[in-house]
C-alpha positions as YAML, in Angstrom:
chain: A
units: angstrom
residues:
- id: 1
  name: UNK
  ca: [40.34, -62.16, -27.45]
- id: 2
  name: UNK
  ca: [36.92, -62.97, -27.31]
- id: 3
  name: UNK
  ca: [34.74, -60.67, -24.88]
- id: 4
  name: UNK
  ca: [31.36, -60.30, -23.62]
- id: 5
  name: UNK
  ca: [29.95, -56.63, -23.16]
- id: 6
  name: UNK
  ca: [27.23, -55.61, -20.78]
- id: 7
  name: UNK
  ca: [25.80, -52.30, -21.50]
- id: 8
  name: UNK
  ca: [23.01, -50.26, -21.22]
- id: 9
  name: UNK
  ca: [21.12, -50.31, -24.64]
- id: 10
  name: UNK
  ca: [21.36, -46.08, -24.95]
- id: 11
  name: UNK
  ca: [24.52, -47.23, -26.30]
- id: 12
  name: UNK
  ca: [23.20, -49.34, -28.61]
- id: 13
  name: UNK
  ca: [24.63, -47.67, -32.09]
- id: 14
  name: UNK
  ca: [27.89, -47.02, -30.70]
- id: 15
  name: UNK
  ca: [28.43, -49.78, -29.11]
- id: 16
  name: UNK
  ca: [27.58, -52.16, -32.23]
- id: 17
  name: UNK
  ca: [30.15, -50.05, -34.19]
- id: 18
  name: UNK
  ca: [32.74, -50.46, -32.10]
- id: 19
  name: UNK
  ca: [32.11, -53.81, -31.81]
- id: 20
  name: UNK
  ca: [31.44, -54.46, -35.83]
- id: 21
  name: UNK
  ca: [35.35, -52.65, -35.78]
- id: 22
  name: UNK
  ca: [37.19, -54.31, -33.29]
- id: 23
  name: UNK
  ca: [40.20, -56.44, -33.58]
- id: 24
  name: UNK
  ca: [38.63, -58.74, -30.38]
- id: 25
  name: UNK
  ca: [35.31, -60.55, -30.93]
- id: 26
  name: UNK
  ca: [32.96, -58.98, -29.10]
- id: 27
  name: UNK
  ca: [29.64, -60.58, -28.02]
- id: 28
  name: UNK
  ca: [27.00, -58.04, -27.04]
- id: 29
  name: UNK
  ca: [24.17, -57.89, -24.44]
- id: 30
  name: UNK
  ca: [22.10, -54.92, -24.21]
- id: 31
  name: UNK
  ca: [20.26, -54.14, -20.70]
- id: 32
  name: UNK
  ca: [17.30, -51.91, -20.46]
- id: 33
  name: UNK
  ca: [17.53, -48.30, -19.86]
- id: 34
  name: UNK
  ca: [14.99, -48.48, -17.02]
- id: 35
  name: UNK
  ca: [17.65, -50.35, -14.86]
- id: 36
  name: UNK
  ca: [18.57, -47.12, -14.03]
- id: 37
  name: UNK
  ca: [15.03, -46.39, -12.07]
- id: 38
  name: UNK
  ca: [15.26, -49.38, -9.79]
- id: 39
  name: UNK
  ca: [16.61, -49.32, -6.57]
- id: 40
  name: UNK
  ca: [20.17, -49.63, -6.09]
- id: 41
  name: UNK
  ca: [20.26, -53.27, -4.93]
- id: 42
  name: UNK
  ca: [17.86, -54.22, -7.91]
- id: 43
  name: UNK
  ca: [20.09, -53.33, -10.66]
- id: 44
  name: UNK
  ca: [22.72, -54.53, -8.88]
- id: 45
  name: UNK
  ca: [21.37, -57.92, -8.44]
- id: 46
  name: UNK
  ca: [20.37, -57.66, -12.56]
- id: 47
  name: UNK
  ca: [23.82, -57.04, -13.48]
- id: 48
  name: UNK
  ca: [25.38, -59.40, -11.40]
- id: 49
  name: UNK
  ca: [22.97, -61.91, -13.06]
- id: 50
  name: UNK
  ca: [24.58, -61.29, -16.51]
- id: 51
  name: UNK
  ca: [27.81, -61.23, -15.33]
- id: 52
  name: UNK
  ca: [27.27, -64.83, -13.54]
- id: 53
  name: UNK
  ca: [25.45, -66.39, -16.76]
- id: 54
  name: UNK
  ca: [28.81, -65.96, -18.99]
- id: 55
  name: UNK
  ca: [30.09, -69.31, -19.95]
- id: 56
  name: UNK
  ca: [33.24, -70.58, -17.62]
- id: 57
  name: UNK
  ca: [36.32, -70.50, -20.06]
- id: 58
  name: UNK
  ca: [34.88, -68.87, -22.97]
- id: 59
  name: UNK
  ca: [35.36, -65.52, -22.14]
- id: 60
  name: UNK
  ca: [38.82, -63.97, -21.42]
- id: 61
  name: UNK
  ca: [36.96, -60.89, -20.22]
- id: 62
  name: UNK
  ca: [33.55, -59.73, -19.42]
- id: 63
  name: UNK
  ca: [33.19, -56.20, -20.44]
- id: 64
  name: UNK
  ca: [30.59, -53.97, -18.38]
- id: 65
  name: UNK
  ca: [29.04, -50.89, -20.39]
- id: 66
  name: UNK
  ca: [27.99, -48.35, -17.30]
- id: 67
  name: UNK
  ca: [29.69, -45.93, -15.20]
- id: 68
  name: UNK
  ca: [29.16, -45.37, -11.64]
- id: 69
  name: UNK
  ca: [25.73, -44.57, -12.25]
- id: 70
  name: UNK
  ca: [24.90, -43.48, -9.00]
- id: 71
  name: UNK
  ca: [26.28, -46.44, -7.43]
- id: 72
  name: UNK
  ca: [24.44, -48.90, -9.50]
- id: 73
  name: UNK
  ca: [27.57, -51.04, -10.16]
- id: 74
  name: UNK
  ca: [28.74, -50.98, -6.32]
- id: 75
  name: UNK
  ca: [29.11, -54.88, -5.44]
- id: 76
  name: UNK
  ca: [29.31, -56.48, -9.03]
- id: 77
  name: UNK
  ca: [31.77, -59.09, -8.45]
- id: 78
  name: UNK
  ca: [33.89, -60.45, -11.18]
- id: 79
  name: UNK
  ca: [33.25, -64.66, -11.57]
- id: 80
  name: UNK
  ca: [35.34, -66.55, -13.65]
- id: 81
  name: UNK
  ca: [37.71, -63.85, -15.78]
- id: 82
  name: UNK
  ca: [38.40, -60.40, -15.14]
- id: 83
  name: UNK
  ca: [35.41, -58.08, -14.78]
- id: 84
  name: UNK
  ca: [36.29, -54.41, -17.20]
- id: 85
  name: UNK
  ca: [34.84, -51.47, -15.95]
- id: 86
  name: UNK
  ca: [35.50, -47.38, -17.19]
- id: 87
  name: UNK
  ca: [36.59, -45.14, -14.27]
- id: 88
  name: UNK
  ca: [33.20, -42.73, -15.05]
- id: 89
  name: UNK
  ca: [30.65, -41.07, -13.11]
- id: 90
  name: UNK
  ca: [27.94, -41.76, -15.80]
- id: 91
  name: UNK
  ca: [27.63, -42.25, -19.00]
- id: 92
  name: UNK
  ca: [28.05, -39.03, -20.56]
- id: 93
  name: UNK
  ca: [31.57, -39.26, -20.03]
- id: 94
  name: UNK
  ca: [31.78, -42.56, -22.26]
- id: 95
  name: UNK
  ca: [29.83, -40.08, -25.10]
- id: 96
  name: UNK
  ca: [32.30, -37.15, -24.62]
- id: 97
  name: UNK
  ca: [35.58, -39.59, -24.38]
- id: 98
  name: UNK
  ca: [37.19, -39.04, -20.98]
- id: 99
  name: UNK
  ca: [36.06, -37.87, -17.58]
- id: 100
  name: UNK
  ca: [38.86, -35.33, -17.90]
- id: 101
  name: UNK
  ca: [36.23, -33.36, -20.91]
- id: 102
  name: UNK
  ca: [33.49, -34.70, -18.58]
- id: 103
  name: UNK
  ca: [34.54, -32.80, -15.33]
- id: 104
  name: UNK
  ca: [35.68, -29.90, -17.62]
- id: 105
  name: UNK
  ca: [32.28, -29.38, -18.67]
- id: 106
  name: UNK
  ca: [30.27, -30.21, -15.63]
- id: 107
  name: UNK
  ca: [32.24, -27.58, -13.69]
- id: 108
  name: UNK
  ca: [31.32, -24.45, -16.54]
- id: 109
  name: UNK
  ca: [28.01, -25.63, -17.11]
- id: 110
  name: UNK
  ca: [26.09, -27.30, -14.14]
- id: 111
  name: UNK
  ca: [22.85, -26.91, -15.15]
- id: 112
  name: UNK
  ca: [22.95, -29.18, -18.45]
- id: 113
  name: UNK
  ca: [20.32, -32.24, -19.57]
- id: 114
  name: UNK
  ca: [22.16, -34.17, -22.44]
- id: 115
  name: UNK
  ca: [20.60, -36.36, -25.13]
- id: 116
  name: UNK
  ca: [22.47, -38.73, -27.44]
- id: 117
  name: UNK
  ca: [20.94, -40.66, -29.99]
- id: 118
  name: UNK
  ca: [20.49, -43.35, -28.05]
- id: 119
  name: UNK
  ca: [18.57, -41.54, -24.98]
- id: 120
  name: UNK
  ca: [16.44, -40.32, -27.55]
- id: 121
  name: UNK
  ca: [15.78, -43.56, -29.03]
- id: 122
  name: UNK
  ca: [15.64, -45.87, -26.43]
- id: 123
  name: UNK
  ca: [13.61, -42.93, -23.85]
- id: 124
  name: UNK
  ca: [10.21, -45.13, -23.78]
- id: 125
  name: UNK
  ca: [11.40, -48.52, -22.56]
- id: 126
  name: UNK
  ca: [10.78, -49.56, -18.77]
- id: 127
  name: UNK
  ca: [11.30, -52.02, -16.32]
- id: 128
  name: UNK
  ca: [8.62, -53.27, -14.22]
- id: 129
  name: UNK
  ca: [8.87, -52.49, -10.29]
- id: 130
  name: UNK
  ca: [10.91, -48.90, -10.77]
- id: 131
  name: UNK
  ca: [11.02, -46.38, -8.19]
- id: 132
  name: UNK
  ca: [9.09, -43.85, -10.62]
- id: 133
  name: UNK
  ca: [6.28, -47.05, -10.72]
- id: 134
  name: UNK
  ca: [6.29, -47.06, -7.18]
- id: 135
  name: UNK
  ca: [5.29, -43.95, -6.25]
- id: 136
  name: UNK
  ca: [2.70, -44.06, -8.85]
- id: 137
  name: UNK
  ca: [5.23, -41.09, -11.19]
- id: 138
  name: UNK
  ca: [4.45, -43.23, -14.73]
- id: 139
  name: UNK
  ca: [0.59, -42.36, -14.77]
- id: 140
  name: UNK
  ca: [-0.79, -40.24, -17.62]
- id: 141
  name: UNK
  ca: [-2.73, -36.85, -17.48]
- id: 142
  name: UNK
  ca: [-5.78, -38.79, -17.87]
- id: 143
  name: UNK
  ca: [-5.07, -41.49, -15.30]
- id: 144
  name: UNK
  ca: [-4.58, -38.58, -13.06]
- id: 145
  name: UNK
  ca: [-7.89, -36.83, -14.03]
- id: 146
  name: UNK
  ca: [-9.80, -40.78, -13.98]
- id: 147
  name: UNK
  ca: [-8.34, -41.18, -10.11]
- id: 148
  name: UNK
  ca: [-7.92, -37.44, -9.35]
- id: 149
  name: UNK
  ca: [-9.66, -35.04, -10.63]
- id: 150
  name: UNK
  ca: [-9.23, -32.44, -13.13]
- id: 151
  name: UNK
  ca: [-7.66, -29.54, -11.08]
- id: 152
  name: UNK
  ca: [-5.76, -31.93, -8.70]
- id: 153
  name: UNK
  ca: [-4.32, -34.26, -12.12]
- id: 154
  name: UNK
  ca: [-2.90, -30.59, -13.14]
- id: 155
  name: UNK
  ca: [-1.40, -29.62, -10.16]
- id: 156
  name: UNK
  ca: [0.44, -33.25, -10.14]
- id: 157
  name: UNK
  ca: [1.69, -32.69, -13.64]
- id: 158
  name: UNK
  ca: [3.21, -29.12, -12.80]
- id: 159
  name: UNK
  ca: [4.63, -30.37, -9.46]
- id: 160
  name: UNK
  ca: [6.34, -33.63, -11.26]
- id: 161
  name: UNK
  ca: [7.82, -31.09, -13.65]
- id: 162
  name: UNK
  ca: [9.48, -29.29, -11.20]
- id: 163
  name: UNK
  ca: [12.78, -31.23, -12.08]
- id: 164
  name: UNK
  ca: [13.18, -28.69, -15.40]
- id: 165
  name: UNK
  ca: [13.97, -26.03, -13.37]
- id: 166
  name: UNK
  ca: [17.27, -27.09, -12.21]
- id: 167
  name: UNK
  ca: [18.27, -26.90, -16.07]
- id: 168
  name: UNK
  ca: [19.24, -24.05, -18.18]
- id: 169
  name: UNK
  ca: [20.74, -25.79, -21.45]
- id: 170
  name: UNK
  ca: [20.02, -28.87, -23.53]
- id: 171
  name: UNK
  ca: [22.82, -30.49, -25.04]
- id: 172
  name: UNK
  ca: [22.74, -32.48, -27.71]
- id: 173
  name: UNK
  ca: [26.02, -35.09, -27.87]
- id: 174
  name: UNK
  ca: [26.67, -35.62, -31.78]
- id: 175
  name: UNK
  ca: [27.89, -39.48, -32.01]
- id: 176
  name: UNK
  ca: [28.21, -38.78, -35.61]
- id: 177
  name: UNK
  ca: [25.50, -41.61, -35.82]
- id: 178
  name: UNK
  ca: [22.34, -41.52, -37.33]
- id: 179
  name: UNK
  ca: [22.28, -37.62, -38.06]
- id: 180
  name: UNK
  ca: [19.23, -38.63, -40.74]
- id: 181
  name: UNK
  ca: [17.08, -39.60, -37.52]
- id: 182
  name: UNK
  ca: [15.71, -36.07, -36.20]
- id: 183
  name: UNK
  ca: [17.18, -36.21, -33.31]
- id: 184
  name: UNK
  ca: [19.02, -33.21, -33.05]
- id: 185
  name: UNK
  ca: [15.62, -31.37, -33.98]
- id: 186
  name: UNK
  ca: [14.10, -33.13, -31.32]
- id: 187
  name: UNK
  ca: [16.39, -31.78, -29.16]
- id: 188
  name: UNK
  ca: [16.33, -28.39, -30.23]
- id: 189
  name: UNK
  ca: [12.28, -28.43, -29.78]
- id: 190
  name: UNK
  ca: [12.21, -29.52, -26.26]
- id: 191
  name: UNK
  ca: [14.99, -27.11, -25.64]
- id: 192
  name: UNK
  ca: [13.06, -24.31, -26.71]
- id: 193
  name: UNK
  ca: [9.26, -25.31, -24.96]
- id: 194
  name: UNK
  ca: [11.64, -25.55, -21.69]
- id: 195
  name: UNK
  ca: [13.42, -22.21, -22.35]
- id: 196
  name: UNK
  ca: [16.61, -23.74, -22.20]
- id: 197
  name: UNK
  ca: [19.83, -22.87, -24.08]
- id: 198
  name: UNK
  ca: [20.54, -25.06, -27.05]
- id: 199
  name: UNK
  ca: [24.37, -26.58, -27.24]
- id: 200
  name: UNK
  ca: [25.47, -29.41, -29.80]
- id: 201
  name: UNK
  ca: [28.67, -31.34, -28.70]
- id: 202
  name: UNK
  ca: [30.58, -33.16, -30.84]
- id: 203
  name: UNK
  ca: [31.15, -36.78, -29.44]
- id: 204
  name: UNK
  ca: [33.97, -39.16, -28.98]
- id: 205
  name: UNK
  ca: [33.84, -43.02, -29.44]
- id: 206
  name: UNK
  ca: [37.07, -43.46, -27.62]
- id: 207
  name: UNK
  ca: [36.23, -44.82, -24.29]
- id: 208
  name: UNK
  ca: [33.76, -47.51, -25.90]
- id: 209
  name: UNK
  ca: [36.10, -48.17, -28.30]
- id: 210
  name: UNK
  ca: [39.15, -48.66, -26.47]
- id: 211
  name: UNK
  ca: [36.92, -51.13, -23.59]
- id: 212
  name: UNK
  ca: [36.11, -53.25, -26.69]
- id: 213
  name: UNK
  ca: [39.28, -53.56, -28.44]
- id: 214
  name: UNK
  ca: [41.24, -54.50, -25.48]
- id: 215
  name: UNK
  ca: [43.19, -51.24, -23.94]
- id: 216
  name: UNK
  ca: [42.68, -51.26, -20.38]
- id: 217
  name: UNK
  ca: [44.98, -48.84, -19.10]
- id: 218
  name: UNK
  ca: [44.63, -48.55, -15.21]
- id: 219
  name: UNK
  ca: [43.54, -44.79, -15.51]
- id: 220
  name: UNK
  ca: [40.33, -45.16, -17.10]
- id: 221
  name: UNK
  ca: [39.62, -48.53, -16.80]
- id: 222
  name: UNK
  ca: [39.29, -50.71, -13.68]
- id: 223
  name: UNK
  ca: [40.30, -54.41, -14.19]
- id: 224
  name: UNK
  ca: [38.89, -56.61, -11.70]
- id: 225
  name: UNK
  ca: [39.93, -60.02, -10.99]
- id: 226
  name: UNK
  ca: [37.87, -63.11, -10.25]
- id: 227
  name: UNK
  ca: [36.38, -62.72, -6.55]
- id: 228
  name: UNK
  ca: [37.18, -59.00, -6.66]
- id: 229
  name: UNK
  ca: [33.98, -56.41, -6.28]
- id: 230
  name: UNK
  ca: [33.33, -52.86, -7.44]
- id: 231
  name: UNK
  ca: [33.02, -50.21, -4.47]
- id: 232
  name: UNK
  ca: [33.44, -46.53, -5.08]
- id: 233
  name: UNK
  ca: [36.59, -45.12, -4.54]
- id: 234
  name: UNK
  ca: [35.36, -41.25, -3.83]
- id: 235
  name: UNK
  ca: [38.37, -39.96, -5.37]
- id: 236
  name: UNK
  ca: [39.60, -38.56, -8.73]
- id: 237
  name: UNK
  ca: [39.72, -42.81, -9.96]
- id: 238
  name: UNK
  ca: [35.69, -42.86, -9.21]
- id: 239
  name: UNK
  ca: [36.02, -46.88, -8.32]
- id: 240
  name: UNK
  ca: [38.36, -49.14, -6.93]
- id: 241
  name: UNK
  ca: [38.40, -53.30, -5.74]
- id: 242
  name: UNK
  ca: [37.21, -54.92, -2.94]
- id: 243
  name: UNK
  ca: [39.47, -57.77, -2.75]
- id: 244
  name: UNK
  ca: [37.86, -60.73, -0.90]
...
C-alpha cells in the first residue's frame, strides 16, 4: 500500500524508522509541535488542511500521527480514502505501546512529566498565534523586567512556574534511539533542579509501527471512511465516527 502519515514531528525518529522498515510505502509529513498550543478549532482546521491536500487516488490510506490530544483531532473528517487514527489519549501511549501500559501507569503514578527524545529535541519550535502567545506566557525574564519591572518580572516567572508543582517524577521514555544525544542526562538534570523523582522507561515502537505497516485492528486503531469524522467516544475506545 502506499500511505501518507500525519504526525506531530516529536515523533520524528521513530516515526522515520518505522517508516524506513515498513513493508507499505510510507510518505511522511511532520506538523509542528506547537499545534498543540493553539486553540482547539485551530489545529483542527491545520490538520484537516493536510488531510484535504493528499492527492485523490494516490493514497489508499491517510495515516494520522496524534492521539486525542485533548480533543485536537475532534472533527477531522476523512476525504477521499480511509482516515487511520490510534485509539490514545496522547501520545505517550504511542511511546509506551498500548493504552492498556498507558492507563496502567497513569493510575500508580499521577503526578509524572515524560520526555522522549523527540520532546527534548523538538521542545523550542512554535507556532505563531498560540494560546501561551496570547496571553503574553512566551516573554523572557528580561522582556518582563523591560515592560515590568524587576520585582514584578520575578513574581511572573515564579507564578508561571507554578505548573511544576503538580509533578513529583520525571520520566524519561527510552525509544532506544539516539541514546548518544544527552538526553537522558538532560532529563535527569531538570529532574533534580525540580526535586522530582527520576524514572527511565523503556519504550515500545509497536503502535507506530503497526499504523505504518498496515494492521489496523479495530481495538487500537479507528478506521474512518470517506465523509466519516472523529468525535470522542468517552469510553474505554477513546474515539469513535460520526457518520454523515
Amino acid at each position: 500500500m502506499r500511505l501518507r502519515l500525519i504526525a506531530c514531528e516529536i515523533m520524528f525518529r521513530e516515526a522515520c524508522l518505522c517508516a524506513a522498515n515498513s513493508r507499505n510505502i510510507v510518505d511522511v509529513q511532520f506538523m509542528p509541535k506547537g499545534l498543540h498550543d493553539l486553540e482547539t478549532h485551530e489545529m483542527v482546521a491545520r490538520l484537516q488542511r493536510e488531510i484535504d491536500d493528499a492527492p485523490p487516488d494516490l493514497y489508499e490510506g491517510v495515516l494520522l500521527g496524534y492521539a486525542l490530544c485533548n480533543n485536537g483531532i475532534v472533527g477531522l473528517t476523512a476525504r477521499h480514502c480511509p482516515l487511520i487514527v490510534p485509539r490514545a489519549h496522547d501520545c505517550i501511549t504511542l511511546f509506551l505501546g498500548s493504552r492498556e501500559r498507558y492507563n496502567q501507569y497513569f493510575s500508580e503514578r499521577p503526578g509524572t512529566f515524560f520526555k522522549t527524545t523527540g520532546w527534548c529535541e523538538r521542545d523550542f519550535l512554535t507556532v505563531p498565534d498560540t494560546i501561551t502567545e496570547k496571553m503574553g506566557l512566551k516573554k523572557t525574564y528580561e522582556e518582563y523586567v523591560a515592560q515590568y519591572g524587576e520585582e514584578n518580572a520575578k513574581y511572573l516567572m515564579e507564578q508561571m512556574g507554578g505548573w511544576k508543582q503538580s509533578y513529583n517524577t520525571m520520566a524519561f521514555i527510552d525509544m532506544g534511539i539516539g541514546d548518544f544525544l544527552g538526553y537522558e542526562q538532560e532529563a535527569e538534570k531538570e529532574a533534580e533542579e525540580n526535586g522530582w523523582e527520576l524514572l527511565k522507561l523503556k519504550g515500545d515502537l509497536r503502535l507506530i509501527r503497526r499504523l505504518l505497516d498496515g494492521e489496523w485492528d479495530d481495538e487500537e486503531f479507528l478506521v474512518l471512511q470517506p465523509g466519516e469524522s472523529v468525535i470522542a467516544s468517552n469510553d474505554e475506545r477513546i474515539i469513535a465516527a460520526r457518520t454523515p
